[in-house]
C-alpha positions as CSV (number, residue, x, y, z in Angstrom):
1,X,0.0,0.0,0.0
2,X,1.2,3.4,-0.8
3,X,1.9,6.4,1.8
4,X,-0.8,8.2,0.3
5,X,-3.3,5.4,0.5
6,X,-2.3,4.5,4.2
7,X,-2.7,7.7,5.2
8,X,-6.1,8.0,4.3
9,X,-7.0,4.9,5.5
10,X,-5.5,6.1,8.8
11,X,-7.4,9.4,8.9
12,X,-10.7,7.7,7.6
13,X,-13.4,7.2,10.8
14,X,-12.2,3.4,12.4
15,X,-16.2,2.9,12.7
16,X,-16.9,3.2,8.8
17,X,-13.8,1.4,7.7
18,X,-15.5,-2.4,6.4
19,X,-14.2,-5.5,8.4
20,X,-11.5,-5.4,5.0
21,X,-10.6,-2.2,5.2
22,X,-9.6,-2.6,9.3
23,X,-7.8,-6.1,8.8
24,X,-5.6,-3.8,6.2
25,X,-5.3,-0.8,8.9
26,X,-4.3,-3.3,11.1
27,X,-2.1,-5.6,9.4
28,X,-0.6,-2.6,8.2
29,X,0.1,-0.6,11.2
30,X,1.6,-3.9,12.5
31,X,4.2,-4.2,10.1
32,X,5.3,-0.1,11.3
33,X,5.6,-1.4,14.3
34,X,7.4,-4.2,13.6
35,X,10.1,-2.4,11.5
36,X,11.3,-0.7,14.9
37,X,11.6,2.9,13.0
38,X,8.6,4.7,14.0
39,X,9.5,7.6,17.1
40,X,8.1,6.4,19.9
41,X,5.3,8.9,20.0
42,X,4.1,7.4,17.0
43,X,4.4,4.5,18.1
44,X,2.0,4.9,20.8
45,X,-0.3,6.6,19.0
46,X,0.4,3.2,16.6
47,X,-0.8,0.8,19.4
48,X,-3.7,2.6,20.5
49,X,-5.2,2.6,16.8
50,X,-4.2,-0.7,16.6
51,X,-6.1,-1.9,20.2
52,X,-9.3,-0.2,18.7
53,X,-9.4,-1.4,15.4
54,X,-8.6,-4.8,16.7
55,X,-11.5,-4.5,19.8
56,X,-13.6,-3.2,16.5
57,X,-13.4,-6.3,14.3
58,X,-14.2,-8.3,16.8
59,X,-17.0,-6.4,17.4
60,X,-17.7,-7.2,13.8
61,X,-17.0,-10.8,14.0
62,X,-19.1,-11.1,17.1
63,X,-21.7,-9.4,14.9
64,X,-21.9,-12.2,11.8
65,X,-21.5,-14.5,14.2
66,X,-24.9,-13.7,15.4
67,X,-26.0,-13.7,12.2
68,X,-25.1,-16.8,11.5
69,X,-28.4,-18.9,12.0
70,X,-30.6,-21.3,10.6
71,X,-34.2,-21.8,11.0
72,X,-34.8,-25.7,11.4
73,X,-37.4,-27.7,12.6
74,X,-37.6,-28.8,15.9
75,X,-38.7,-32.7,17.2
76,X,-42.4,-30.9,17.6
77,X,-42.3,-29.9,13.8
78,X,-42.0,-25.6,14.8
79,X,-39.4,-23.7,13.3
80,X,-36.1,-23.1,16.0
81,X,-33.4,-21.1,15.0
82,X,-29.9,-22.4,15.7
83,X,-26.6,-22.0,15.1
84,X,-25.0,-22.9,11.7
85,X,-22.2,-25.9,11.9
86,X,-19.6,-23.1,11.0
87,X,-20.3,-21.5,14.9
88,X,-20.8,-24.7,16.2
89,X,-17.4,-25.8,14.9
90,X,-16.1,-22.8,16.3
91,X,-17.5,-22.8,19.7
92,X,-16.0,-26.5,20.0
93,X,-12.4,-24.6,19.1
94,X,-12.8,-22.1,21.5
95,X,-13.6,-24.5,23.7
96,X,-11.0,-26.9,23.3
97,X,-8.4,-23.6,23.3
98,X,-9.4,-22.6,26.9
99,X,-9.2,-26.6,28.1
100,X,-5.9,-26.2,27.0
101,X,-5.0,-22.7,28.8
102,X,-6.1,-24.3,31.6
103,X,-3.8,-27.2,31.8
C-alpha cells in the first residue's frame, strides 16, 4: 500500500472502515511497528489505533457471528433457529483452546 493510501485509511473514521478495510489498517500498522523505525510517540499513538481497530473487528466478528443462523425444525415440527455448523465448529475450538490454557 502506498503512503498516500495509508494515510487516508488512517485518517478515515475506524467505525466506517468495512471488516477489510480494518484487517488492512491493522495488518498494516503492525508491520510499522514491527520495523522498529517509528518515534516512539508514534508509536504509541500506533498501538492505540491498533487496540481499537482490533477490539472493533471483533466487534464485527461477534456481529456475523450472530447472524449466523438457521431456521430448522424442531422434534415438535416448529421452526427453531440455531446456530450454523460453522459456529458450532467454532465454539467446539474455543472451547477446546481454553481446556488447554487451563492445563
Amino acid at each position: 500500500m502506498n503512503e498516500r493510501v495509508r494515510d487516508v485509511a488512517a485518517k478515515k473514521s475506524t467505525k466506517s472502515l468495512s471488516f477489510e478495510e480494518g484487517l488492512s489498517r491493522l495488518e498494516n500498522i503492525a508491520e510499522q511497528m514491527e520495523k522498529g523505525e517509528v518515534p516512539l510517540e508514534e508509536l504509541l499513538k500506533l498501538y492505540e489505533e491498533g487496540i481499537k481497530l482490533s477490539e472493533e473487528l471483533t466487534q464485527k466478528l461477534n456481529a456475523a457471528e450472530g447472524r449466523m443462523l438457521e431456521v430448522r425444525a424442531a422434534a415438535n415440527g416448529l421452526p427453531v433457529l440455531t446456530p450454523t455448523d460453522v459456529v458450532k465448529q467454532e465454539n467446539m475450538l474455543d472451547q477446546l483452546n481454553e481446556m488447554g490454557d487451563e492445563a
